[in-house]
C-alpha positions, 0 to 999 in steps of 0.5 A: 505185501506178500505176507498179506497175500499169504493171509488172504490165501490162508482165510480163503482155504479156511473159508474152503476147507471149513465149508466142505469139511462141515457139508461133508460131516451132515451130508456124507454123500456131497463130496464138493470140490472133492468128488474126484478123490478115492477113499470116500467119507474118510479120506474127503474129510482128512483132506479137508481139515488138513486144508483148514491146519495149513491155512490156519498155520499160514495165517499163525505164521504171518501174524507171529512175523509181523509181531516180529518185525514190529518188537525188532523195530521197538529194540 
């Protein structure tokens, strides 16, 4: 169950991450969620695509898990 969480947490800060990251690239001035954090287009950006690398890690992690437990089972 909580690998399922895990997932869904993972897909939405991918939904997140992926949206800010591509209105920060066409609209440099819309910060979104981010408006607050110093160091302007730059570091906005970073923030974003190392939220999309984590997410996209979590979601690797829980199907690499999953396809784990199942060859375990087939042994």
């Amino acid at each position: 169950m909580k690998y399922a969480v895990l997932q869904t947490l993972g897909v939405a800060l991918v939904v997140l991450g992926g949206q800010g990251a591509i209105r920060l690239l066409v609209d440099h001035d819309n910060a979104g969620l981010l408006a607050w954090l110093p160091g302007g287009f730059a570091a906005g950006v970073t923030v974003h695509f190392v939220a999309v690398a984590v997410a996209v890690g979590a979601v690797v992690a829980g199907w690499a898990h999953s396809r784990a437990k199942e060859v375990g089972r087939r042994s």
